[in-house]
N, C-alpha and C positions, 0 to 999 in steps of 0.2 A: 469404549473404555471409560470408566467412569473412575474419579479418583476423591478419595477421604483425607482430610487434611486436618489433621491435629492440629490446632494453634498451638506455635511456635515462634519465638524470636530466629529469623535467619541474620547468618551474620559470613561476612569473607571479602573476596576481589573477584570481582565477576567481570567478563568482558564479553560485551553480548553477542551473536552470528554476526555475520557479514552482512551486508546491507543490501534487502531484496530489491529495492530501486534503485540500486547504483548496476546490481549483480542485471539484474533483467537490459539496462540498457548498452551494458559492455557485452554481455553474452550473442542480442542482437549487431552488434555492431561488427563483432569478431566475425560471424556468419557473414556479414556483408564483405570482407575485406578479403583485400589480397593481400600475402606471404603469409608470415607467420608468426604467429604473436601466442604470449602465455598467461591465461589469468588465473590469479592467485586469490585465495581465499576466497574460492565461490561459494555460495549456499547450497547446500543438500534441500532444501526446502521443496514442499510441491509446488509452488509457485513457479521458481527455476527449474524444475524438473522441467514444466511445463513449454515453458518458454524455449529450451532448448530443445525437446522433441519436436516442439514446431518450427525450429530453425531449422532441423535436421529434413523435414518431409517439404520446406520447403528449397534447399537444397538435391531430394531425390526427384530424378527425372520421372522414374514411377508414381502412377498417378489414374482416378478410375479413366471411364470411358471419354469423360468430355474434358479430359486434359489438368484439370485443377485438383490439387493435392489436397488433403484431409488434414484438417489441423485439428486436433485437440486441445482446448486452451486448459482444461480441468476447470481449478475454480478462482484464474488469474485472470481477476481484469484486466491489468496491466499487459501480459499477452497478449488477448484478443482485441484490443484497443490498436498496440502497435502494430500487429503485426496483420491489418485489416488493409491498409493501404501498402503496405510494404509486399504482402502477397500480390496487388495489384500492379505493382510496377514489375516485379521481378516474372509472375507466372502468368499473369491476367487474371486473378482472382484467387479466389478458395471456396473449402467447406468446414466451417466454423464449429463446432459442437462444444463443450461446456459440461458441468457441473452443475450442482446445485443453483442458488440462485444468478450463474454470471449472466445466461441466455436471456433473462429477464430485464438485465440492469440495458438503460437507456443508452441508442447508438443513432441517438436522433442527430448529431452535428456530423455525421457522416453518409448520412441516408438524406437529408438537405443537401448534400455537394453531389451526389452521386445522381441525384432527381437533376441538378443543376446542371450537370455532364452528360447524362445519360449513359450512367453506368447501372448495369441491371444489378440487383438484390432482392433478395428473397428469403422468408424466414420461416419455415414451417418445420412442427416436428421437431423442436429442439436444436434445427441445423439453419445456420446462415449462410446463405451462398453470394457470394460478393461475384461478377464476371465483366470487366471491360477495359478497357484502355484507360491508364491516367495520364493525360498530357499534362504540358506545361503550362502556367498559369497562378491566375489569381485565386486562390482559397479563404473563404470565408469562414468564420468558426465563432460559435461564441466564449467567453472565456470563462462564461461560471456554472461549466456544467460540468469537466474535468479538464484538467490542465492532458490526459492524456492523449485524447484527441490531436492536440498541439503535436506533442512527442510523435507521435504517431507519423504524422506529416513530413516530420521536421528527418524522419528517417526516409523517407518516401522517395522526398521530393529531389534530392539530391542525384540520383539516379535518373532523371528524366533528360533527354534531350536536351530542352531550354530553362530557361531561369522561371522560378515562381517566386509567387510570395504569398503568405499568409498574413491577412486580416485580421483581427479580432474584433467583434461586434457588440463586447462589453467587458468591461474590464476584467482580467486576468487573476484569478483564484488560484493557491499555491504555486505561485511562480516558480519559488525554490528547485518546485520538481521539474520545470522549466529549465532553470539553471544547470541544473544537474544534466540535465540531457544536452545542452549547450557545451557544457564540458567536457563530456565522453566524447559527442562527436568531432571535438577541438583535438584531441587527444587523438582519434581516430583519423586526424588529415582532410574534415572535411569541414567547410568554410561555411556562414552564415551571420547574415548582417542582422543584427539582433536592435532595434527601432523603439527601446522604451517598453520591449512588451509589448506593444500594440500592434509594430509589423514585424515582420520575418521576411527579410530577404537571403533567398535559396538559389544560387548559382546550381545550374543542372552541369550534365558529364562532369560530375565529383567522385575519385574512388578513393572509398576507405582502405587504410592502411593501417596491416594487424601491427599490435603493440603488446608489448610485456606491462601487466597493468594489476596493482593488490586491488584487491575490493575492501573498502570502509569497513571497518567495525558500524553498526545498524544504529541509530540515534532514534528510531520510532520503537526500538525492543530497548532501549536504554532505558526508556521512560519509565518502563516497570517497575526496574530498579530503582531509579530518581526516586518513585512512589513508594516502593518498599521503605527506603533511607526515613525516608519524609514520616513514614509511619512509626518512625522509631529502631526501625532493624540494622542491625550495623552492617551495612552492603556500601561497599565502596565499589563504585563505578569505573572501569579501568580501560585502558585502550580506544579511546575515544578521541576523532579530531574536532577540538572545537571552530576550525576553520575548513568543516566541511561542508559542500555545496547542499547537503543534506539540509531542508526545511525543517525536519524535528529537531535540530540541533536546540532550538528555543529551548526546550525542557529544561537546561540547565538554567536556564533566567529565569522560566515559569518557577520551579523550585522554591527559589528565594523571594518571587513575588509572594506566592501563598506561604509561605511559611511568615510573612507579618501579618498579625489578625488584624482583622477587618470585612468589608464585603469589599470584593472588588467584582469584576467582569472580566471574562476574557474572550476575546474574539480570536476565533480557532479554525478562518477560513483558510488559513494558510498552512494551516498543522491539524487536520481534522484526524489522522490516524492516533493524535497526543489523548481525544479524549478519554476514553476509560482510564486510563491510568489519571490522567487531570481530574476525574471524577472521586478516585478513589482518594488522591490527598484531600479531598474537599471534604469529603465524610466524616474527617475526625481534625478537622481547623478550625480555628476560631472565625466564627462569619460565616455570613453567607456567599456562594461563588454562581456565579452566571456564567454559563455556555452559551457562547452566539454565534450566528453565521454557521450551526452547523446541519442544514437543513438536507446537504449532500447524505448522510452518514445514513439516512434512510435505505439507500440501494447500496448498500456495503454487502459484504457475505450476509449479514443480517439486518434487521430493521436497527441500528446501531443503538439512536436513541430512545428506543424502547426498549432493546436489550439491556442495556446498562442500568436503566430504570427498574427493570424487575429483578436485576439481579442483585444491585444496591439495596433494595427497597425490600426482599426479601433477608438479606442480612442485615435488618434492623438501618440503614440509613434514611436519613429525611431529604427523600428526593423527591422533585418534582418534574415530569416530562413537557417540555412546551413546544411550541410548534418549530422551531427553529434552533433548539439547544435545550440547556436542563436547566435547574435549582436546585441547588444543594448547598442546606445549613448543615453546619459542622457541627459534631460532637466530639464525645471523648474514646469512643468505642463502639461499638458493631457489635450486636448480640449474636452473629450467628448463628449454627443449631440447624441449618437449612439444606436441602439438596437443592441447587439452583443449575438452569438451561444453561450450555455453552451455547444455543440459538446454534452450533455447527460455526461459532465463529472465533478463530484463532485468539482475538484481542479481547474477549469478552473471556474467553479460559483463562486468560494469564491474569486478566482484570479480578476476578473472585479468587483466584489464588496467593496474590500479594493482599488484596483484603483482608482475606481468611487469617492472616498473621494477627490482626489484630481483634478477631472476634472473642466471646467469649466460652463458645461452643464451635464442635467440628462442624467442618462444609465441607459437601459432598458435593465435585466437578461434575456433571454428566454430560458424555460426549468430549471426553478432553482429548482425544488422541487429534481434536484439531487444531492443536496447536502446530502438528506437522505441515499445515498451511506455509508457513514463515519461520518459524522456530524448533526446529525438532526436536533439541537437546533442551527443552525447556526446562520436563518434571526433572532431569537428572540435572540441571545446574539449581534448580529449587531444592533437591533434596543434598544436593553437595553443601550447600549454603546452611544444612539446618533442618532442613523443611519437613517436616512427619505426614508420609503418607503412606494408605494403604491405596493401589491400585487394584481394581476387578477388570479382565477385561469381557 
């Protein structure tokens, strides 16, 4: 689907989905739990889709010949992250399969533990086959490759016989989404000594217990909006907890940071999902802005920092791509006039579509229905707002 977008001032009260990081680790959690609990305001998203069909077949006793269930994570890291060692404790393993680029992206801190235990894996063919026993024990992990590694465990490890703990072997990158997972599982009845970040101590025979639980309004789809605002469009931001465990919460200080000119920097190891949207107010502010620490954003759905870069860069912005984050001098407006890649990546659609508001010429989305990654009702809360498009599909 590819979509045309007349510049347009959007203007209204927008409140954006539910929160796919909050939704993926309550959804997991409910699956682990006894009685009976109800969650509210889940995401329709592929992500969650995702997350919960592999709840479900981890759940079915059915399963092929050698006993281990088929998981499809689609194109959700975050699934196939957690629920890597969670399959390993509950079934003895799995079979992994993916989407586009997830099979690609790096599961080296859990393939180091696995060598360290002598748990088999194997990756061929687009399929990963996890097969062994997780005991209890000491876990080692480093902490600036993904915080969800961490999650991952931290759901695992509870379930085991005896107590563990996990290590970190460098210091700990988006902690928040750390936090976040600390406090579902708080929530869910199950206990862990939390060390500065650096350790995790995990009491084993822990059972989660379901709860009646809403899911957040989304603070990383907020950001859009923040950016649209920023741009001059009168979008008021609505339904938002600014005291949630949610790490993109920042956007609402990022905001007000950029909007005094000058150059500043901002370091966005702890909020890497903020950048497109961080990138687009930067386009049209006075100063120049540095992006740093965001060296991760390379094995996202897409090449993140070079998406952003061609997609800005073709809508007349003054960006520059560096090895680790971006530059970008501000101007007054965006000449648009351009058909630009969504790369297949959800945050990169939404990112040329609050830009396109301020170009001078239409911009033509290709590849937008990926916004259903995360966001489904996107183009219809953009065109509620204002927003002029012609869709093809």
């Amino acid at each position: 689907m590819d979509v045309t977008i007349t510049p347009a001032p959007l203007a209204g009260r927008i409140t954006p989905p539910p929160s796919k990081s909050q939704a993926h680790r309550a959804v997991l959690a409910m699956m682990l739990s006894q009685g009976v609990g109800d969650l509210r305001n889940l995401s329709q998203s592929q992500d969650i889709e995702a997350t919960k069909r592999c709840c479900a077949a981890l759940k079915d006793p059915g399963a092929p010949c050698d006993g281990l269930p088929m998981l499809d994570c689609g194109e959700s890291g975050s699934t196939l992250r957690f629920l890597i060692p969670v399959a390993l404790a509950l079934r003895g393993g799995g079979h992994f399969t993916g989407q586009g680029r997830l099979m690609d992206r790096p599961q080296k801190p859990y393939f180091d533990i696995f060598d360290e235990k002598g748990i088999f894996y194997d990756q061929l063919y687009g399929v990963l086959t996890v097969k062994g026993t997780l005991l209890p024990g000491i876990y080692r992990l480093p902490g600036d490759v993904s915080s969800q590694f961490v999650t991952g465990l931290l759901y695992a490890l509870p379930l085991l016989d005896g107590d563990s703990e996990i290590v970190l072997t460098s210091p700990l990158e988006s902690r928040d989404y750390v936090a976040m997972t600390l406090d579902v599982l708080e929530r869910f009845g199950v206990k862990v000594e939390n060390e500065g970040y650096e350790r995790f101590q995990v009491p084993g025979k822990q059972r989660f217990t379901a709860v009646d639980m809403t899911i957040e309004a989304d603070w990383s789809q907020a950001g859009f909006w923040y950016a649209a605002a920023f741009l001059g469009n009168a979008v008021e931001v609505a339904g938002m907890d600014p005291n949630s465990a949610q790490g993109d919460r920042v956007v609402a200080e990022l905001y007000w940071r950029l909007a005094k000119p000058g150059d500043v920097a901002i370091d966005v190891s702890g909020c890497p999902d903020l950048v497109p949207p961080l990138a687009v107010m930067a386009a049209v502010r006075q100063g120049e802005m540095r992006i740093v620490n965001a060296a991760r954003l390379r094995i996202k759905e897409s090449d993140r920092l070079s998406a952003v870069t061609q997609v800005l860069r073709a809508l007349g912005a003054d960006i520059a791509e560096l090895p680790d984050g971006l530059r970008i001098a501000g101007q007054d407006r965006l000449k648009g006039g351009a058909a630009v890649d969504s790369f297949n990546d959800h945050r990169i659609a939404m990112m040329a579509a609050v830009a396109a508001t301020v170009c001078a010429a239409p911009v033509t989305v290709l590849g937008a229905e990926c916004v259903r990654k995360s966001y489904p009702g996107f183009w219809d809360d953009y065109k509620a707002l204002g927003g002029q498009l012609e869709v093809r599909e």
